[in-house]
C-alpha positions as CSV (number, residue, x, y, z in Angstrom):
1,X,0.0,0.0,0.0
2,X,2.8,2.5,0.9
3,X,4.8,1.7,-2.5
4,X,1.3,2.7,-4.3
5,X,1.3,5.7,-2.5
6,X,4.7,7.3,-4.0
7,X,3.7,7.9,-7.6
8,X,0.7,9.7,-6.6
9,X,2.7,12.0,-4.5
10,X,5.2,12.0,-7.3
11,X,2.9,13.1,-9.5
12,X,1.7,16.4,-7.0
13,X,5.4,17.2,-6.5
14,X,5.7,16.9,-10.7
15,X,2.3,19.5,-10.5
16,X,3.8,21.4,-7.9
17,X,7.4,21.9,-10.3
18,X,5.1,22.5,-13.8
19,X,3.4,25.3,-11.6
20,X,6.5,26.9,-10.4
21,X,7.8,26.5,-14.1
22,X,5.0,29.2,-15.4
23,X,5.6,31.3,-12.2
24,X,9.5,31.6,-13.1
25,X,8.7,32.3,-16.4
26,X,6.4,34.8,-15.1
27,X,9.0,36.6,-13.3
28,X,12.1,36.3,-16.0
29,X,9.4,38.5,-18.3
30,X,8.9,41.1,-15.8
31,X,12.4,41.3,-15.1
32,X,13.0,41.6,-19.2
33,X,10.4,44.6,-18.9
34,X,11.7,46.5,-16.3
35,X,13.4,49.6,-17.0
36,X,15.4,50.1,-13.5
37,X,18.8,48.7,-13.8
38,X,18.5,47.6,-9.3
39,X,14.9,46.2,-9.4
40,X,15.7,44.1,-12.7
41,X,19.0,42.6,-10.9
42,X,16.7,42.1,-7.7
43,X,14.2,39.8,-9.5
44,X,17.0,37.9,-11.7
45,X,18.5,37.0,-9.0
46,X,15.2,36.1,-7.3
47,X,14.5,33.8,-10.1
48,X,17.9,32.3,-9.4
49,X,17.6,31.4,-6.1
50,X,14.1,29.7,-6.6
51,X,15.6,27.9,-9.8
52,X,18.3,26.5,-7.3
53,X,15.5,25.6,-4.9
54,X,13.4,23.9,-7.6
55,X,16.6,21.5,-9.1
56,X,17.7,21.0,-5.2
57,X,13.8,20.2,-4.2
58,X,13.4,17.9,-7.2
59,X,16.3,15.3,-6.4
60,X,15.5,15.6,-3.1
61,X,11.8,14.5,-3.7
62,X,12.3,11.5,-5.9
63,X,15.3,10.9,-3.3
64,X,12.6,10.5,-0.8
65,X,10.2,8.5,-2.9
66,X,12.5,5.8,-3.5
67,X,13.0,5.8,0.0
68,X,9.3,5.7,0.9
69,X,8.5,2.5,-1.3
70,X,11.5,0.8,0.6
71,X,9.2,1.8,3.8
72,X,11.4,4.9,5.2
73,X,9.2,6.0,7.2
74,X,11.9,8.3,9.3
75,X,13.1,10.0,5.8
76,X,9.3,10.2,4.5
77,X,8.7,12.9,7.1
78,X,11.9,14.6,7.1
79,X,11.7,14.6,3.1
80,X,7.9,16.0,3.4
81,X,8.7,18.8,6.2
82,X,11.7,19.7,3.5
83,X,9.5,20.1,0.8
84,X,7.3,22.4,3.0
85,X,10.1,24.3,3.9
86,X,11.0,25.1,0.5
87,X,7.8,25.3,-0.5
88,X,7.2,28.5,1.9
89,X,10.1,30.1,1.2
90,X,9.7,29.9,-2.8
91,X,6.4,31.5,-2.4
92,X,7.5,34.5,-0.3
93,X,10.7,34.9,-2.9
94,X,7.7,35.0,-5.6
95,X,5.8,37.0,-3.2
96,X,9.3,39.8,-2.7
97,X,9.6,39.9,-6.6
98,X,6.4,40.7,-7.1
99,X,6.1,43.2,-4.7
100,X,9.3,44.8,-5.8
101,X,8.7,44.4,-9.5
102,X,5.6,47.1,-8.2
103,X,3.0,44.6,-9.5
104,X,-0.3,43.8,-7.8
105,X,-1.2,40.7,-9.7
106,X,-0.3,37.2,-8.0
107,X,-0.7,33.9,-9.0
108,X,-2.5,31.1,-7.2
109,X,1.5,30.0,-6.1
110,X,2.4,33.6,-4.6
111,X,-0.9,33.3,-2.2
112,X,0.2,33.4,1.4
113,X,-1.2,30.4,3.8
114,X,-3.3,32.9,4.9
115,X,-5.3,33.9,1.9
116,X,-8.1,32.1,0.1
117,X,-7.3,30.5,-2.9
118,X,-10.4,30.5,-4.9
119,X,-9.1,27.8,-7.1
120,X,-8.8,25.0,-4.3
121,X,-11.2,27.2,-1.9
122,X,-12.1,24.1,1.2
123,X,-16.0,24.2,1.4
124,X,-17.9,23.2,4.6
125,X,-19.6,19.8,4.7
126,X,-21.9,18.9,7.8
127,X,-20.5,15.9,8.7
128,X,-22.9,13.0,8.8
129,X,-20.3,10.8,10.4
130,X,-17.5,10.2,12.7
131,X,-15.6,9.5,9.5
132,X,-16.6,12.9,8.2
133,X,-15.7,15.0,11.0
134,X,-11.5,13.3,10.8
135,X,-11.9,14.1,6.5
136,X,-13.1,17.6,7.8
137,X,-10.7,18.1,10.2
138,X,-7.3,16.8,7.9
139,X,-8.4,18.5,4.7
140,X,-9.3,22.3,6.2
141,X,-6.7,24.8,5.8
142,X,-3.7,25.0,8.8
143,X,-5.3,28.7,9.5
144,X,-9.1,27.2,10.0
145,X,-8.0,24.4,12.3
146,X,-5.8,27.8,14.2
147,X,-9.4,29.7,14.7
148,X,-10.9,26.6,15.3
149,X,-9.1,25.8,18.2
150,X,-8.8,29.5,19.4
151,X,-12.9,29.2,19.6
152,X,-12.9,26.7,21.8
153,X,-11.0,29.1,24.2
154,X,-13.2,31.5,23.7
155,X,-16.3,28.9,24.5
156,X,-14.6,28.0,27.6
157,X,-13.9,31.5,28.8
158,X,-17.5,32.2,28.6
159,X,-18.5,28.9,30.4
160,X,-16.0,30.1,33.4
161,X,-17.5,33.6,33.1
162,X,-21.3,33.0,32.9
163,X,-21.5,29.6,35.6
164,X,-21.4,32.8,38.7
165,X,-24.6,34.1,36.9
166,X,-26.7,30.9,37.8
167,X,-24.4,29.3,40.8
168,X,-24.9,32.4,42.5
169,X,-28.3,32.0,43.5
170,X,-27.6,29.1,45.7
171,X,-24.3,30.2,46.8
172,X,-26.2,34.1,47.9
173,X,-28.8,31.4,50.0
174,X,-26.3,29.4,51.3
175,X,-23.9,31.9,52.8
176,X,-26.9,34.9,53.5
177,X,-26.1,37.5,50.9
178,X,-28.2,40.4,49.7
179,X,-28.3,41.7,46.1
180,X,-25.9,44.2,46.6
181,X,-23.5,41.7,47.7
182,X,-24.3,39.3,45.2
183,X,-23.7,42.2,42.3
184,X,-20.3,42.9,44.5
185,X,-19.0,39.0,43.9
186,X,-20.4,39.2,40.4
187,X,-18.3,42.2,39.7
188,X,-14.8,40.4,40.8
189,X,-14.6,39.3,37.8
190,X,-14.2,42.0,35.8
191,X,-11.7,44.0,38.2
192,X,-8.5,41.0,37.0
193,X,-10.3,41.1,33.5
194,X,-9.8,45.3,33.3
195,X,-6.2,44.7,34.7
196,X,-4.8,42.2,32.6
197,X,-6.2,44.0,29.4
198,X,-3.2,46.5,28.4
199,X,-0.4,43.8,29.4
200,X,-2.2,41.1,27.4
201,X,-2.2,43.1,24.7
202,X,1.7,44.3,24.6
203,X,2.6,40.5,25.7
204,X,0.6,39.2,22.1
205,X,2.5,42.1,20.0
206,X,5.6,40.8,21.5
207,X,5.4,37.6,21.9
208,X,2.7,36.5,19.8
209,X,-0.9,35.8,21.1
210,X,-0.4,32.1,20.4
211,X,2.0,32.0,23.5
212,X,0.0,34.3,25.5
213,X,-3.4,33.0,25.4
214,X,-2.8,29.3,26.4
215,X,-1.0,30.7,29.6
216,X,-3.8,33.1,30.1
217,X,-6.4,29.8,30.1
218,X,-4.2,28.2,32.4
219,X,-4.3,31.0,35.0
220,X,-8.1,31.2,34.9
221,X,-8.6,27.3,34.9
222,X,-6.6,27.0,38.1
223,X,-8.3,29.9,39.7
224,X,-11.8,28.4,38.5
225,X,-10.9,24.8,40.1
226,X,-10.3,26.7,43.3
227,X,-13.3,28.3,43.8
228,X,-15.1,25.3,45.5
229,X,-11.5,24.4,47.7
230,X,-10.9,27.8,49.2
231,X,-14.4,29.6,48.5
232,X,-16.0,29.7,52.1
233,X,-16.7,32.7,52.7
234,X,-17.6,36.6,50.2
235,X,-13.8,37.2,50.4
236,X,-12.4,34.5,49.4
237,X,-14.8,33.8,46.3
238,X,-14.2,37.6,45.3
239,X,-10.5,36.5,45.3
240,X,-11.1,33.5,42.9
241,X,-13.2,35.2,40.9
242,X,-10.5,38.3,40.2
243,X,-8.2,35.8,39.3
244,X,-10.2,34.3,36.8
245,X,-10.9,37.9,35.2
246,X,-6.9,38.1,35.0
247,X,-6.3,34.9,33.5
248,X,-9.3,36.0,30.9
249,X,-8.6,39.3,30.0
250,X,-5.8,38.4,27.8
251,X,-7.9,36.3,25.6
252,X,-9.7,38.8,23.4
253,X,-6.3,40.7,22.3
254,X,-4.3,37.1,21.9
255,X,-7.0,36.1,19.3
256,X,-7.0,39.1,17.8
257,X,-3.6,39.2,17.3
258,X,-3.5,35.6,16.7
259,X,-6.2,36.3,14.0
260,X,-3.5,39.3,12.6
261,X,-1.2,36.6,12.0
262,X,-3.1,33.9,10.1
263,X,-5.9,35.0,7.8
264,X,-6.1,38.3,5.6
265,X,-8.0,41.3,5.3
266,X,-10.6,39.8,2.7
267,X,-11.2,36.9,5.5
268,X,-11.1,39.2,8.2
269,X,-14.8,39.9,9.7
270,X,-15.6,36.5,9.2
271,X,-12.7,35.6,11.1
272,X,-13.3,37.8,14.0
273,X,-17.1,37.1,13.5
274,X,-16.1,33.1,14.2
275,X,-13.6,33.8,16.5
276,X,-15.7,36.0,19.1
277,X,-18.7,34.6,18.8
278,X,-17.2,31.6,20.8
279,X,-18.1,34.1,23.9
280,X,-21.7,33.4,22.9
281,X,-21.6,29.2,22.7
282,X,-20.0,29.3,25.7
283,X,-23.0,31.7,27.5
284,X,-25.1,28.6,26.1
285,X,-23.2,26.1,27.6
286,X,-22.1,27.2,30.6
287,X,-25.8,28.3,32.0
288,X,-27.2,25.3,30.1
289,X,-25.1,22.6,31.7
290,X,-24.5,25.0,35.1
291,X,-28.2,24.4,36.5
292,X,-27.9,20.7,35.9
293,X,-24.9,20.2,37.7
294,X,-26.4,21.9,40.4
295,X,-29.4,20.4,40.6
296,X,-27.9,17.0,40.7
297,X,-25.2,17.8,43.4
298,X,-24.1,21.4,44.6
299,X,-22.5,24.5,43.1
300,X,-19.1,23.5,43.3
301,X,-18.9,20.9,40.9
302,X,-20.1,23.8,38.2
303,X,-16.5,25.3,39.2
304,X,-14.7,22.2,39.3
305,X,-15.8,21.0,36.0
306,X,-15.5,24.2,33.9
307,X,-12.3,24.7,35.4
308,X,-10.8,21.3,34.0
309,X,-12.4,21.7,30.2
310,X,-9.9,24.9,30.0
311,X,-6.6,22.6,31.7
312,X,-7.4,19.9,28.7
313,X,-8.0,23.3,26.0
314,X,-4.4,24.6,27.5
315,X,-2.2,21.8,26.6
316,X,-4.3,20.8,23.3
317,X,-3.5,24.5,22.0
318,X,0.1,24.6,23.0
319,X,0.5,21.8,20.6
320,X,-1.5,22.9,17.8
321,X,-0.2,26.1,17.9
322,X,3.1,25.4,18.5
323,X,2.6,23.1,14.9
324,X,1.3,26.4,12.7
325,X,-2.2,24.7,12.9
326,X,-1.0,21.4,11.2
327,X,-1.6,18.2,12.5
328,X,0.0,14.8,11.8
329,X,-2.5,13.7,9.4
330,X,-3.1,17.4,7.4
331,X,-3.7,17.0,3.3
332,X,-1.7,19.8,2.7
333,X,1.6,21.4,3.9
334,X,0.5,24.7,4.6
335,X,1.0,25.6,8.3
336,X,0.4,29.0,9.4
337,X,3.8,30.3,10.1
338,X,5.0,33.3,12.5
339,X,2.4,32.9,15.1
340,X,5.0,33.7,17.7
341,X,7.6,36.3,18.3
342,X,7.9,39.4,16.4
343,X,5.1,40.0,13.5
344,X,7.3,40.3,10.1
345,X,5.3,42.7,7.8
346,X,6.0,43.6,4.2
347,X,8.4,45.7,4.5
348,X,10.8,43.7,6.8
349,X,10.3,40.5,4.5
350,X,12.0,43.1,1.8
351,X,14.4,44.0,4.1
352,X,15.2,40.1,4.7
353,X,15.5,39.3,1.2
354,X,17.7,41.9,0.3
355,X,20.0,40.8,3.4
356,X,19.7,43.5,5.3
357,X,18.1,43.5,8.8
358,X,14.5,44.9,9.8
359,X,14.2,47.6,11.3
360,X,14.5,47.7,15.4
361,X,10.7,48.9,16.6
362,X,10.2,51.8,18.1
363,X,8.7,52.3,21.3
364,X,5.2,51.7,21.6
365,X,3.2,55.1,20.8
366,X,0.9,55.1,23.9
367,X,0.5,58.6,23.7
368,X,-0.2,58.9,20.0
369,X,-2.8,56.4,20.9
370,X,-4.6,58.5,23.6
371,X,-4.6,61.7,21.2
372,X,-6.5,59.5,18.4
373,X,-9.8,60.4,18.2
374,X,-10.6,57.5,16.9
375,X,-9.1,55.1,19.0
376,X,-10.9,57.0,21.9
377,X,-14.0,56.5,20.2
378,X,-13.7,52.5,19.8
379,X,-12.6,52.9,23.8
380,X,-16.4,54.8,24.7
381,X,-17.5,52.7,21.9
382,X,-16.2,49.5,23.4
383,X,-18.0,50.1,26.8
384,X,-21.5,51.0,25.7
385,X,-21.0,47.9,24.2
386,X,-20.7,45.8,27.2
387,X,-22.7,47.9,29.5
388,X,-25.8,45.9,28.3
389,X,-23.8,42.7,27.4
390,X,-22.4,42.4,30.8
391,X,-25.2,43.7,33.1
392,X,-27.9,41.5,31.2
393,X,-26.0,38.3,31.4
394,X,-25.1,38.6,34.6
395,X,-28.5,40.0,36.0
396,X,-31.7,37.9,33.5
397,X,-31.4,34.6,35.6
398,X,-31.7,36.0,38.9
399,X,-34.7,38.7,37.0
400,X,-36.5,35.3,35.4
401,X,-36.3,33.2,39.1
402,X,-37.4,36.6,41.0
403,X,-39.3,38.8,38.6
404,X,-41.4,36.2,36.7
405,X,-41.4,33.4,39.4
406,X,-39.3,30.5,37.2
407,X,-37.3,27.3,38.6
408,X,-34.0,27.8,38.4
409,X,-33.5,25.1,35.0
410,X,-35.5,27.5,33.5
411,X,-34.5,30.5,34.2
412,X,-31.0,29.3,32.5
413,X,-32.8,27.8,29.5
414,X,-34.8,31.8,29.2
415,X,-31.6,32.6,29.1
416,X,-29.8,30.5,26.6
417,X,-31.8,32.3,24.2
418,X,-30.0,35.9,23.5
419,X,-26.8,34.5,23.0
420,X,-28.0,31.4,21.3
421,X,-29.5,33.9,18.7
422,X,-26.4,36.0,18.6
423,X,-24.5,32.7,17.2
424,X,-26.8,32.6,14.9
425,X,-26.7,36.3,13.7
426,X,-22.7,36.3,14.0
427,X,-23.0,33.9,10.9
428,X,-24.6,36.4,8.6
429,X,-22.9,39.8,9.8
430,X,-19.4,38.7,8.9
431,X,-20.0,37.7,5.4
432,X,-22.4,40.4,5.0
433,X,-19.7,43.1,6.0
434,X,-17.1,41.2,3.8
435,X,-19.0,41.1,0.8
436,X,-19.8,45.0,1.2
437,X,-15.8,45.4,1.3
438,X,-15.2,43.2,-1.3
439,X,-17.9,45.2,-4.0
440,X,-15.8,48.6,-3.0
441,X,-17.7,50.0,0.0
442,X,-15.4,52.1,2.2
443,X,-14.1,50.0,5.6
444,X,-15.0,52.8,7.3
445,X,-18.5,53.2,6.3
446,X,-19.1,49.3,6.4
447,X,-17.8,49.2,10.3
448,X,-19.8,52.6,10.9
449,X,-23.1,50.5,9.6
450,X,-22.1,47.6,10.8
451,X,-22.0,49.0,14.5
452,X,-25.5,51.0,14.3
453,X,-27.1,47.6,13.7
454,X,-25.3,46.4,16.6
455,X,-26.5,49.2,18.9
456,X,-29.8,50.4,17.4
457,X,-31.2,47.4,17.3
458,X,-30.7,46.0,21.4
459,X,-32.1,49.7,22.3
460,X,-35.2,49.2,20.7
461,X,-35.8,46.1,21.6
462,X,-35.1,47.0,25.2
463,X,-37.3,50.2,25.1
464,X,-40.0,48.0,23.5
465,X,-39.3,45.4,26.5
466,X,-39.7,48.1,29.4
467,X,-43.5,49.0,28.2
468,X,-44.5,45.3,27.7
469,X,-45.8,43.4,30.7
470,X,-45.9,39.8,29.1
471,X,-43.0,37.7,30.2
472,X,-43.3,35.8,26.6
473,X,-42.9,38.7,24.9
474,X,-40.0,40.4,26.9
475,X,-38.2,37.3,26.0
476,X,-38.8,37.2,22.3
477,X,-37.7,41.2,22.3
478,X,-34.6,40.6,24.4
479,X,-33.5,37.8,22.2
480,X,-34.1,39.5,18.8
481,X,-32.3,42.7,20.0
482,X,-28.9,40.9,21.5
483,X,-28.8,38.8,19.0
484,X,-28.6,41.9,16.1
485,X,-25.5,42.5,18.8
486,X,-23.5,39.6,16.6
487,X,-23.2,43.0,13.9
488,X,-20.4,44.1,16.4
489,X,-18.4,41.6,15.6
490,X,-17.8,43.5,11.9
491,X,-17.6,46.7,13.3
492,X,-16.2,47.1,17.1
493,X,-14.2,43.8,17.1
494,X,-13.1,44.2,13.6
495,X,-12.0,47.7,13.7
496,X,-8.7,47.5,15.7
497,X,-7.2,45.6,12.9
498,X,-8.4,48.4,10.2
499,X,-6.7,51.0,12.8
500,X,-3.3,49.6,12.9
501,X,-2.3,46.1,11.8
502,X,0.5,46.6,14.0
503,X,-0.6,47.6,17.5
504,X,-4.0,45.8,16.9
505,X,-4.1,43.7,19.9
506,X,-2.6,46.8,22.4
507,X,-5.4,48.8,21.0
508,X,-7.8,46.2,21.9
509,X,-6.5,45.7,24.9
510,X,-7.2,49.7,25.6
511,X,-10.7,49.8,24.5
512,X,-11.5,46.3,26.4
513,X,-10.3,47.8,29.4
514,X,-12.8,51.1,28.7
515,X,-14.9,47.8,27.9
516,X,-14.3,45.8,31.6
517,X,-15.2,48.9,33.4
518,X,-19.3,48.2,33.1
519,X,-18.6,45.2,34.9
520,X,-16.9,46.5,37.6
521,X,-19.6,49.5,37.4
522,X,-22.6,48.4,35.6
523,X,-23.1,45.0,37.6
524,X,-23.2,46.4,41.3
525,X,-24.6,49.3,40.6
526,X,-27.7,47.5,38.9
527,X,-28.1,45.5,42.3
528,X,-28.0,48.4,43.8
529,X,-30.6,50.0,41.6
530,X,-32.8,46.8,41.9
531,X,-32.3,46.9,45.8
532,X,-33.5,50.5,45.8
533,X,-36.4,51.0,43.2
534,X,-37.5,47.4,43.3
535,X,-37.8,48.0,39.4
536,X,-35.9,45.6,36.6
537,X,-36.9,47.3,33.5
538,X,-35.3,50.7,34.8
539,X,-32.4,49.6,36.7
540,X,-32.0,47.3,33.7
541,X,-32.8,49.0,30.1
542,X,-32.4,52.3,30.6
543,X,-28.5,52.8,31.4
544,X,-28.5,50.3,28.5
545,X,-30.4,52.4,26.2
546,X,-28.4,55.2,26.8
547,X,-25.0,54.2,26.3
548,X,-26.4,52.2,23.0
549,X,-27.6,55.4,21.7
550,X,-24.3,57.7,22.5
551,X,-22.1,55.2,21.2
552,X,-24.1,55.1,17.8
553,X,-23.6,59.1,17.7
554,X,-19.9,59.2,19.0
555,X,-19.0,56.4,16.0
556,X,-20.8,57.8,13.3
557,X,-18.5,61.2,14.2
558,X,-15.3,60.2,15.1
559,X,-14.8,56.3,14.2
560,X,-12.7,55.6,11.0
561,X,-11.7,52.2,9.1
562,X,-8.5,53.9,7.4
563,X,-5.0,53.3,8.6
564,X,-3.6,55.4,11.3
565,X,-0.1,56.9,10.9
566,X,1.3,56.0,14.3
567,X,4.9,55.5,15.3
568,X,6.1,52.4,13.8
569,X,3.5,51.2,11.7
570,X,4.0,50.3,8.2
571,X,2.2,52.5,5.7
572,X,1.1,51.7,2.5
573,X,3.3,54.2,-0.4
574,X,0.5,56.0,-2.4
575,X,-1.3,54.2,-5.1
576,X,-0.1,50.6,-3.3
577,X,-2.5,47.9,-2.9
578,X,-1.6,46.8,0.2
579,X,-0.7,42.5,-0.3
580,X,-3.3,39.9,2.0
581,X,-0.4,38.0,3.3
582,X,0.4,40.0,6.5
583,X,-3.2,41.2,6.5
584,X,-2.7,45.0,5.3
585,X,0.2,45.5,7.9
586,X,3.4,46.0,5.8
């Protein structure tokens, strides 16, 4: 079986070489044409050095064949991760020459791993058996199976967020607490979330988000396994809870940047769309499975349970990761590379070619950053946002239990619903802003529209909500409004990326700070408003509706999808079309 094998992958390497045969002769024309004595001697002797590469690769590669049907296993992987190798490194050469040769046009072969090819684009397939799911899983592209498995963080940082918002009702009978104090153990949360924010997002520009976020899931894990060991008493829980908020906050500007790193611009608010609206599964999940566990033991095992999911996600991603998304059994060599360390843009890749050395980087431009109106625009923009995310899930359990008289299973099933919906939504508002990019509407205005949605539409549905008094219908407004909330995921989530390639995950980790403040603020203060006026709807909706309708105004002024010119980042020259491969940040 393994000596049938070899001619077939003889015959893809023989594809592979009649491929890079057109693209050389591609290159050796453009050189002919050019009229600058320095850029036509820069693309000969690109076409050189991939020549070289191409006779080296091809005795290599029959080398290894031969080897293969005399069952070398040992030299069939070396000779495949060669091959690879090469492979990479002829298409960035390709890539260089192209770019210096001041063409836009690329061939199916110059495409970065992180680009769609159209001509071998991987469609979807529900799997209809366990068979499926391993085809699916081996034949997607390295930098699907990357978002894929930065998802799953995302689903269990929700689980370990939302499992307070239906174990604390017992845990509030059990040790005697009021509102007030429940909305003050809620909030801990949110006070290591709004800390770790900025340093998550300078650790993920430095060191890549693919090392930060797995040590980010471990911290929160650990601290979510303790809750039920040292949680006896309001301090000690409010302790736990911090640390879990600390361990979390890093996660939103690790996939961004991790996002930065493996898919380009024409991908990129489906990416984010995917990506984020793991927070949402995990809502679902964690206050689906939280009132089960508790009703068939006790509110610790919720804590103990979640916690573990994100110890086995930790070590799972550290692989992956650490393998460019690849896995042993992957139909196609094209792992995602530079997901760690320093981001190489464009213009260092030139530098590299040309043997000289990048440039150092400057120091970040925090103050340049501050000044921006736009960037303090996503930062009020970024806290209305989660001003009704974050006191709504925290807050509709206990409201559905007290307010309309529920059981506690469903109060959590009521409230699977808005998020549930918002998965749903997050499927449409991605593509939908993509294809609007993609026809020639300005990023700007397509993250402006895409962000009025994303308010407008949770405001009216929460005004509508505060003059109905049918519990059926307060639902079925509540869920329609949050779930048009999934547009935010094209315009808030996606617009740190359109700001500066660069600094996109510091940026987020500014606004998400701006953003972490409603849950230190907005939580307690609505148990505080509850405790006082005795009245959900207003201690609820209308802070909501407030902040929904100033964010709308303050990003239609000042918000912007265009480049900024900060300290450091790459800018486009005038009249260049900025490549996909480092996702607009050269």
């Amino acid at each position: 079986g393994r000596a049938d094998a070899v001619p077939h992958k003889m015959t893809l390497f023989d594809e592979e070489i009649a491929r890079l045969d057109v693209d050389l002769a591609d290159l050796a024309a453009r050189a002919a044409r050019e009229t600058d004595d320095g850029r036509r001697a820069y693309v000969d002797a690109i076409v050189a050095r991939v020549e070289r590469a191409r006779a080296t690769g091809g005795t290599r590669a029959r080398d290894g064949a031969m080897g293969r049907a005399r069952g070398g296993r040992g030299e069939e992987a070396r000779e495949r991760g060669d091959v690879a190798a090469r492979a990479r490194a002829e298409r960035r050469d390709r890539r260089d020459a192209v770019a210096a040769s001041g063409s836009s046009k690329t061939t199916r072969e110059d495409r970065d791993e992180g680009e769609e090819d159209p001509d071998e684009a991987w469609a979807f397939e529900f799997p209809k058996s366990a068979s499926d799911v391993t085809t699916l899983w081996r034949g997607a592209p390295s930098r699907y199976r990357v978002l894929f498995v930065t998802v799953f963080a995302f689903i269990v940082c929700n689980m370990d967020k939302v499992n307070i918002s239906v174990a604390i009702i017992p845990m509030a009978r059990e040790f005697g607490w009021t509102s007030t104090q429940a909305g003050f153990v809620q909030s801990a949360f949110f006070y290591g979330f709004a800390a770790s924010q900025l340093p998550g997002g300078y650790l993920s520009t430095k060191f890549g988000g693919a090392k930060v976020l797995p040590i980010g899931m471990l911290i929160l894990s650990l601290a979510t396994i303790a809750i039920p060991i040292v949680g006896v008493n309001e301090q000690s829980i409010f302790l736990s809870r911090v640390l879990v908020g600390l361990g979390e906050g890093v996660a939103p500007s690790a996939a961004t940047d991790i996002i930065a790193r493996s898919v380009s611009v024409g991908e990129r608010s489906r990416a984010v769309g995917f990506v984020f609206s793991g927070f949402n599964i995990g809502s679902v999940l964690g206050l689906g499975v939280a009132p089960l566990l508790i009703e068939a033991t006790n509110w610790r095992t919720v804590f103990a349970f979640f916690g573990s999911c994100g110890l086995v996600w930790s070590f799972w991603a550290w692989k992956l990761y650490g393998d460019g998304g690849m896995v042993d059994e992957s139909y196609k060599d094209d792992g995602v590379t530079g997901l760690t360390g320093k981001r190489i843009f464009t213009v260092d890749a030139k530098a590299i070619a040309s043997g000289k050395s990048p440039a150092e980087d400057p120091p970040v431009p925090w103050g340049e950053f501050i000044s921006n109106p736009s960037v303090r625009a996503l930062m009020y923009v970024h806290f209305c946002n989660n001003w009704g995310f974050y006191v709504l899930l925290a807050w509709l359990p206990t409201y559905f239990t007290d307010e309309l008289g529920v059981t506690l299973t469903n109060a959590s099933l009521l409230t699977l619903l808005p998020p549930l919906a918002n998965v749903a939504m997050a499927s449409v508002a991605g593509p939908t802003a993509d294809r609007l990019i993609g026809s020639g509407m300005e990023i700007t205005k397509v993250r402006k529209t895409m962000q009025a949605v994303a308010f407008m539409g949770p405001a009216l549905a929460m005004g509508s909500a505060a003059l109905v008094d049918q519990p059926v219908a307060t639902v079925g407004l509540l869920t329609l409004g949050l779930s048009l909330g999934a547009f935010s995921y094209a315009g808030l989530y996606s617009n740190h990326q359109d700001l500066s390639p660069k600094y996109a995950s510091i940026l987020l980790g500014m606004t998400n700070t701006c953003g972490a403040l409603p849950g230190v603020i907005g939580v307690p203060l609505t148990g505080y408003l509850i405790k006082e006026t005795e009245n959900w709807e207003l201690s609820m909706f209308v802070p909501a509706m407030f902040f929904y309708f100033t964010g709308t105004l303050v990003f239609s002024k000042y918000g912007s999808g265009d480049r900024q010119a900060f300290t450091g980042q790459p800018m486009p020259e005038p009249g260049e079309i900025p490549p996909s491969c480092d996702g607009g940040g050269h």
